[in-house]
C-alpha positions as CSV (number, residue, x, y, z in Angstrom):
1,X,-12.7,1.7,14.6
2,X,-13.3,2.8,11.0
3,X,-16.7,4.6,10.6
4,X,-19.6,3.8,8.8
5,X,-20.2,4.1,5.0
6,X,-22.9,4.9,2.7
7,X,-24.4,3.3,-0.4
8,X,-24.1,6.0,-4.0
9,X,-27.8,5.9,-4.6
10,X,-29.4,8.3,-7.9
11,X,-32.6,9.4,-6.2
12,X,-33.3,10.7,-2.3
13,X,-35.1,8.0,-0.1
14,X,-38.8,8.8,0.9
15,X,-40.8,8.0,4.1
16,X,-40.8,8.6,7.6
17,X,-38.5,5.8,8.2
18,X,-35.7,8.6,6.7
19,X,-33.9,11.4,8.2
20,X,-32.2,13.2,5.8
21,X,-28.4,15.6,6.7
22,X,-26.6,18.0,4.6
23,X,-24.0,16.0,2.5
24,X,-20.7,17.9,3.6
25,X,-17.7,18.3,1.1
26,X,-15.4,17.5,4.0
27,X,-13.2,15.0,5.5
28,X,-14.7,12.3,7.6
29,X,-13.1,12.1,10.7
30,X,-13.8,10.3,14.3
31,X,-13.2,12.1,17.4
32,X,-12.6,10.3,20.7
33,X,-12.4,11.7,24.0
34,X,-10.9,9.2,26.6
35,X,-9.1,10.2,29.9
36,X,-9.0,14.0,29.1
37,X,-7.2,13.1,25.6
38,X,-8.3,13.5,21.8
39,X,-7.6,11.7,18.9
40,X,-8.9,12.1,15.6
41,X,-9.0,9.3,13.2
42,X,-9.7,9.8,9.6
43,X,-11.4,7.3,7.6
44,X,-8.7,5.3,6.2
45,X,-7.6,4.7,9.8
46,X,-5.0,7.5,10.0
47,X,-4.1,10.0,13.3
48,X,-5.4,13.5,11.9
49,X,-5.2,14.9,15.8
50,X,-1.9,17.0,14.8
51,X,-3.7,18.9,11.5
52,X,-6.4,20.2,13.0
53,X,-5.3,21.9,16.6
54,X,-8.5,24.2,16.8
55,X,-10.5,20.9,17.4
56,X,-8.5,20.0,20.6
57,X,-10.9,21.9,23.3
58,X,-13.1,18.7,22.5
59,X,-11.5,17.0,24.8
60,X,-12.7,19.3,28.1
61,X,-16.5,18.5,27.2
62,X,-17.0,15.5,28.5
63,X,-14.5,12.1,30.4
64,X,-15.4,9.7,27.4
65,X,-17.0,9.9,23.8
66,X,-16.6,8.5,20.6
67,X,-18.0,11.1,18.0
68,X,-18.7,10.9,14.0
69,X,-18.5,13.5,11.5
70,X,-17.2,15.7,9.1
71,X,-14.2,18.8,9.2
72,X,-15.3,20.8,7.0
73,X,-13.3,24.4,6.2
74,X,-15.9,27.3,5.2
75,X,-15.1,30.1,2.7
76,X,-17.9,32.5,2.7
77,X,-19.9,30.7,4.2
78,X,-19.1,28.1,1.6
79,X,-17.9,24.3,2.2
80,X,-14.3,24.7,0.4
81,X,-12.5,21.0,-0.2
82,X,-9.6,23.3,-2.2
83,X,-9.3,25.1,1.7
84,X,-9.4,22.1,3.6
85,X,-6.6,20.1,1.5
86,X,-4.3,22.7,2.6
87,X,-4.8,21.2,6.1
88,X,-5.5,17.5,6.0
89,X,-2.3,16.5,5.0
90,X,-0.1,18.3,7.7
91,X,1.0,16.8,10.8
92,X,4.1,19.4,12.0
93,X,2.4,21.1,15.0
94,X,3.4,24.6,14.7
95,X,2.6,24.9,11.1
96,X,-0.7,23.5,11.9
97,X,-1.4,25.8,14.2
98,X,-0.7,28.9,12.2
99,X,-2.9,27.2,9.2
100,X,-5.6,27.3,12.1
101,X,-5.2,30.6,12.7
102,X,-5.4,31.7,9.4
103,X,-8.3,29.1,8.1
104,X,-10.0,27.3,10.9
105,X,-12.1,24.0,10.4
106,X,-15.4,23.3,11.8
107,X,-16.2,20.1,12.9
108,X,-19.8,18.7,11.9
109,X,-20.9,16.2,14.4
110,X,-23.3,13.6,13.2
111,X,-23.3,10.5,15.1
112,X,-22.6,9.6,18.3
113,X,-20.8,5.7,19.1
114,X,-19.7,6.0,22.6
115,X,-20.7,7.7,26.1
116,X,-19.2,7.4,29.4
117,X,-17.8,3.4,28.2
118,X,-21.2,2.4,27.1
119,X,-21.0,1.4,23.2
120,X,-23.7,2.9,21.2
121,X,-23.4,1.3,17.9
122,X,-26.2,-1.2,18.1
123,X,-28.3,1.3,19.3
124,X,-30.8,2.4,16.7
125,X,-29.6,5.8,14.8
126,X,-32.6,7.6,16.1
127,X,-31.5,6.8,19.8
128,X,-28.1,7.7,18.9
129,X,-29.4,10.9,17.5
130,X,-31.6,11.8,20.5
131,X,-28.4,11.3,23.1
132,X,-26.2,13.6,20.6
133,X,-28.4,16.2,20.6
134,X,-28.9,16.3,24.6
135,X,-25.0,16.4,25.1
136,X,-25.7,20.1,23.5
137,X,-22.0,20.5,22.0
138,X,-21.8,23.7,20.5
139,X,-18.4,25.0,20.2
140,X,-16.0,27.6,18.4
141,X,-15.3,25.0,16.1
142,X,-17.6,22.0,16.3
143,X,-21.4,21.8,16.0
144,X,-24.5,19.5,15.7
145,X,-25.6,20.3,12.6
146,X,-29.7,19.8,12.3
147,X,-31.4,16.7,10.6
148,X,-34.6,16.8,7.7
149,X,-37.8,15.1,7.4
150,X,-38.4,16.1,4.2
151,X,-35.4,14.9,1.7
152,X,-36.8,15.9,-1.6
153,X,-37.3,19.0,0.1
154,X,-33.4,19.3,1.4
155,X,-32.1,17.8,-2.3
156,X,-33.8,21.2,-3.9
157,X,-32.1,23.2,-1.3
158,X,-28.9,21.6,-1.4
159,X,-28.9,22.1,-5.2
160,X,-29.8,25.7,-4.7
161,X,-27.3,26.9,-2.3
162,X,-23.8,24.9,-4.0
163,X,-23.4,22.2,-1.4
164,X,-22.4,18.7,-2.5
165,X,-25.6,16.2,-1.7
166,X,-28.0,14.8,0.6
167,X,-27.2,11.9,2.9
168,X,-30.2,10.0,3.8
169,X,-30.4,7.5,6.8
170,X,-33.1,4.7,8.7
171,X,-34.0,5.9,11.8
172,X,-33.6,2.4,13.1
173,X,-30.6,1.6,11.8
174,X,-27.0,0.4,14.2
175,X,-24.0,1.8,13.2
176,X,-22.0,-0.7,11.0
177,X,-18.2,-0.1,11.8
178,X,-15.9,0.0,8.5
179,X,-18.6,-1.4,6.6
180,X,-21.3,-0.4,4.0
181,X,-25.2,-0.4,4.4
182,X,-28.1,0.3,2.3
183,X,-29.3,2.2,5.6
184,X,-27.3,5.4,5.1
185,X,-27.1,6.6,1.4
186,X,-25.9,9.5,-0.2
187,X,-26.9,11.5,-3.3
188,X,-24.7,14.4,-4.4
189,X,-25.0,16.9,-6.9
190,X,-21.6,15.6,-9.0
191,X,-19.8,18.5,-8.7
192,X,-16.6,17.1,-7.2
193,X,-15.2,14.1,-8.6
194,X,-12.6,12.2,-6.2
195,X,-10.0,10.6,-8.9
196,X,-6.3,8.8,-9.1
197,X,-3.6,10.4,-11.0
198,X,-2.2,7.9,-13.7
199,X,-0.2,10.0,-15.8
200,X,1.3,13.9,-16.2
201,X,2.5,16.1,-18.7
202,X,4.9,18.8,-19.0
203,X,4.0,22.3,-19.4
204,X,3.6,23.7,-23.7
205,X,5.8,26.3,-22.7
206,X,8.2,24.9,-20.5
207,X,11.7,23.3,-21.6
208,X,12.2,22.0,-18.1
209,X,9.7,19.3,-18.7
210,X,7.6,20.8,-15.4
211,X,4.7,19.0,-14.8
212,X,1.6,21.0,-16.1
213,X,-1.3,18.9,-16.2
214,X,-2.5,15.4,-15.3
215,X,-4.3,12.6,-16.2
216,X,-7.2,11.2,-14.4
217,X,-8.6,8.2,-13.6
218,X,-11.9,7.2,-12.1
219,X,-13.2,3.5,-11.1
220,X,-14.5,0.9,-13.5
221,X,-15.7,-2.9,-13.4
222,X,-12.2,-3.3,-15.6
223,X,-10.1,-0.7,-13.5
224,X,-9.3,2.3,-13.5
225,X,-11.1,4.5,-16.8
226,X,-9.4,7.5,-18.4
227,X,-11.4,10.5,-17.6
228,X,-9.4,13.0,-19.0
229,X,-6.5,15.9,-18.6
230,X,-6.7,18.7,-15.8
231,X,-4.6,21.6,-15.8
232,X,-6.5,24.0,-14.7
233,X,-5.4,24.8,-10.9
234,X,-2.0,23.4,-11.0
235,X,0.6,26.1,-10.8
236,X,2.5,27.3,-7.9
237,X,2.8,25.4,-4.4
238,X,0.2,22.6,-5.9
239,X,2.6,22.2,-8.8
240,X,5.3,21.4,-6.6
241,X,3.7,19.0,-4.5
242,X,2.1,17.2,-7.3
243,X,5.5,16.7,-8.6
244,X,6.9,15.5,-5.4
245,X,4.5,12.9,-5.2
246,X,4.3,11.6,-8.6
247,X,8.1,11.4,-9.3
248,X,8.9,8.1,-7.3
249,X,5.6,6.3,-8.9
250,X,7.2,6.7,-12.1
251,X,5.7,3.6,-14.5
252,X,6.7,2.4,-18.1
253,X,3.1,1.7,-19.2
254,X,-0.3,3.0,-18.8
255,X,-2.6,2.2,-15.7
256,X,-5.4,3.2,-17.4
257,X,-8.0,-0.1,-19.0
258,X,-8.8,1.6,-21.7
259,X,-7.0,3.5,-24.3
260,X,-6.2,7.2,-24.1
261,X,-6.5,9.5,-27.0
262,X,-2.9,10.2,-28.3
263,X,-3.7,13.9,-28.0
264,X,-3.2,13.6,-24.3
265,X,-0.9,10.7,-24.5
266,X,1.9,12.8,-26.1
267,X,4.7,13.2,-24.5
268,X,2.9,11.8,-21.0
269,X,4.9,10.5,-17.6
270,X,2.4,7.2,-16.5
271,X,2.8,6.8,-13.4
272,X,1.2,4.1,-10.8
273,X,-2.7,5.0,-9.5
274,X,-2.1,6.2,-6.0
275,X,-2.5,9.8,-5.7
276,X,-6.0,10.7,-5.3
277,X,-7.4,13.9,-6.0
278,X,-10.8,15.9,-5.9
279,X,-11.7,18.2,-9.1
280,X,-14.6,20.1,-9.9
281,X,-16.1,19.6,-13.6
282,X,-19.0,21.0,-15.3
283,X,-20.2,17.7,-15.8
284,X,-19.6,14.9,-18.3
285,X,-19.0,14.4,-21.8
286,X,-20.8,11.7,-24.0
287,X,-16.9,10.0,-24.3
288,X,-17.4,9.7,-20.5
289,X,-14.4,12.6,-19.6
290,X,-14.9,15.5,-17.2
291,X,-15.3,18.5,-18.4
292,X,-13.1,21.4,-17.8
293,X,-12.3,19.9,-14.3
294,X,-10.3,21.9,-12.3
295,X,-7.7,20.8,-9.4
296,X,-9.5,21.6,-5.9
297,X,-6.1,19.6,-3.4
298,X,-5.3,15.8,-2.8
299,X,-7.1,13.9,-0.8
300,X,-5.2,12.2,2.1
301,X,-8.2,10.7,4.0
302,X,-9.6,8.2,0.8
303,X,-7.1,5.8,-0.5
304,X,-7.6,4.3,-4.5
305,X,-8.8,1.3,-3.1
306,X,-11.5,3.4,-1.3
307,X,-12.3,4.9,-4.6
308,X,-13.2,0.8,-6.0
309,X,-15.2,0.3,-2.9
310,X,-17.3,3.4,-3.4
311,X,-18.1,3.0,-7.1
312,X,-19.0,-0.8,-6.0
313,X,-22.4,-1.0,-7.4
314,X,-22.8,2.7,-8.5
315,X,-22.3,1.9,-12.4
316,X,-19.2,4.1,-12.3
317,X,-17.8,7.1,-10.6
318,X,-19.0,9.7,-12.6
């Protein structure tokens, strides 16, 4: 089963016909507990149960569930994405484990599908909701995090406190495997930008030609649209890995639509759009590039076709 997706909207839903969650900056993942064993599927359909060993006591609290949510790594207190890439893509047990050890997840249950073989899914949300909340699973590293009335009120809050958005949902809506509704929607703050990788360039200082920065690329009616070069955060293991992943995509042309400014065109590697990454920018710039984004991990759960498919109707990415 692939879970359910929201609709980009610009403004928070009102009316009682809304409940309103905290918009995570996680990795959405489903959890199912059959025959005392767990498996844990991220959203592009692939086994996560290997990265994230912490979670596995799920599978004593009940014979047979099907959970939704988000694993979310905390720093301070703090959602972290940069934190949680470190973990998503790893699937070696024993190095998985001592990642646990050193920076636990924390799963965020939000929807319930399945309970003891009955399928919940047609099921309106709020009955869903009600069930979830009875099954009282409170954890080391899982929890039921509480649902709003008031979204405005949550938005401001949100906003306030540096987390990533507001997901907003009908009440009497079913859950829609793998597909999209205008019954959930989700409206984020913009601070993370999820974005392929069509290009690098080597380091000023460098002779070796190391890769130093990268060049971006965010959805579009046309494809994918330049959005600009990000250096900042690249060094060190997260150079290394970058380069390990770009060096077999190795293209002669550009993948970008439009046309990138020779500035950041010199001396540039293209490569094919299949290496998504999340960055953090200050915002936008009237030529439609981030601004001083910064590298935060790559994202192993969202593939570039998932990247279209989000910006589907959401006049762009940024």
């Amino acid at each position: 089963m692939r879970p359910m997706l929201a609709s980009p909207a610009t403004a928070v839903p009102t009316g009682t016909q809304w409940l309103h969650e905290v918009k995570w900056d996680g990795m959405r993942v489903l959890a199912d507990v059959h025959d005392g064993r767990l498996t844990l599927t991220s959203r592009n359909g692939n086994d996560a149960t290997a990265a994230f060993p912490e979670l596995d006591g799920l599978k004593d609290t009940y014979d047979d569930l099907l959970l939704d949510g988000e694993v979310v790594a905390f720093d301070a207190g703090r959602p972290s994405f940069a934190m949680l890439a470190e973990r998503m893509h790893v699937q070696e047990r024993r190095r998985a484990e001592r990642l646990a050890a050193a920076n636990p997840v924390t799963y965020l249950v939000f929807d319930l599908l399945r309970l003891f073989g009955q399928d919940l899914t047609t099921q309106p949300l709020s009955a869903r909701r009600e069930l979830l909340e009875r099954l009282g699973l409170s954890g080391p590293h899982w929890q039921v995090p509480p649902v709003y009335d008031d979204g405005q009120e949550l938005f401001a809050a949100t906003l306030d406190q540096g987390l990533e958005g507001v997901m907003s949902k009908r009440r009497l809506s079913p859950y829609l495997p793998g597909r999209r509704s205008a019954d959930w929607v989700k409206v984020p703050h913009h601070r993370n930008v999820s974005a392929v990788i069509g290009g690098w360039r080597p380091e000023k200082t460098n002779d070796a030609g190391r890769l130093g920065a990268v060049l971006l690329g965010v959805p579009s009616p046309d494809g994918w649209r330049y959005a600009g070069k990000m250096g900042s955060g690249i060094a060190g293991a997260a150079q290394r890995r970058l380069t390990d992943l770009l060096a077999p995509l190795t293209t002669d042309t550009s993948p970008f639509c439009d046309e990138v400014p020779a500035l950041d065109a010199k001396d540039a590697t293209w490569v094919r759009p299949e290496v998504v990454v999340e960055a953090r920018a200050l915002g936008v710039t009237r030529e439609g590039r981030l601004r001083q984004p910064a590298y935060l991990g790559v994202r192993t759960d969202v593939t570039p076709d998932d990247l279209m498919a989000d910006a589907t109707g959401a006049g762009g990415d940024l």
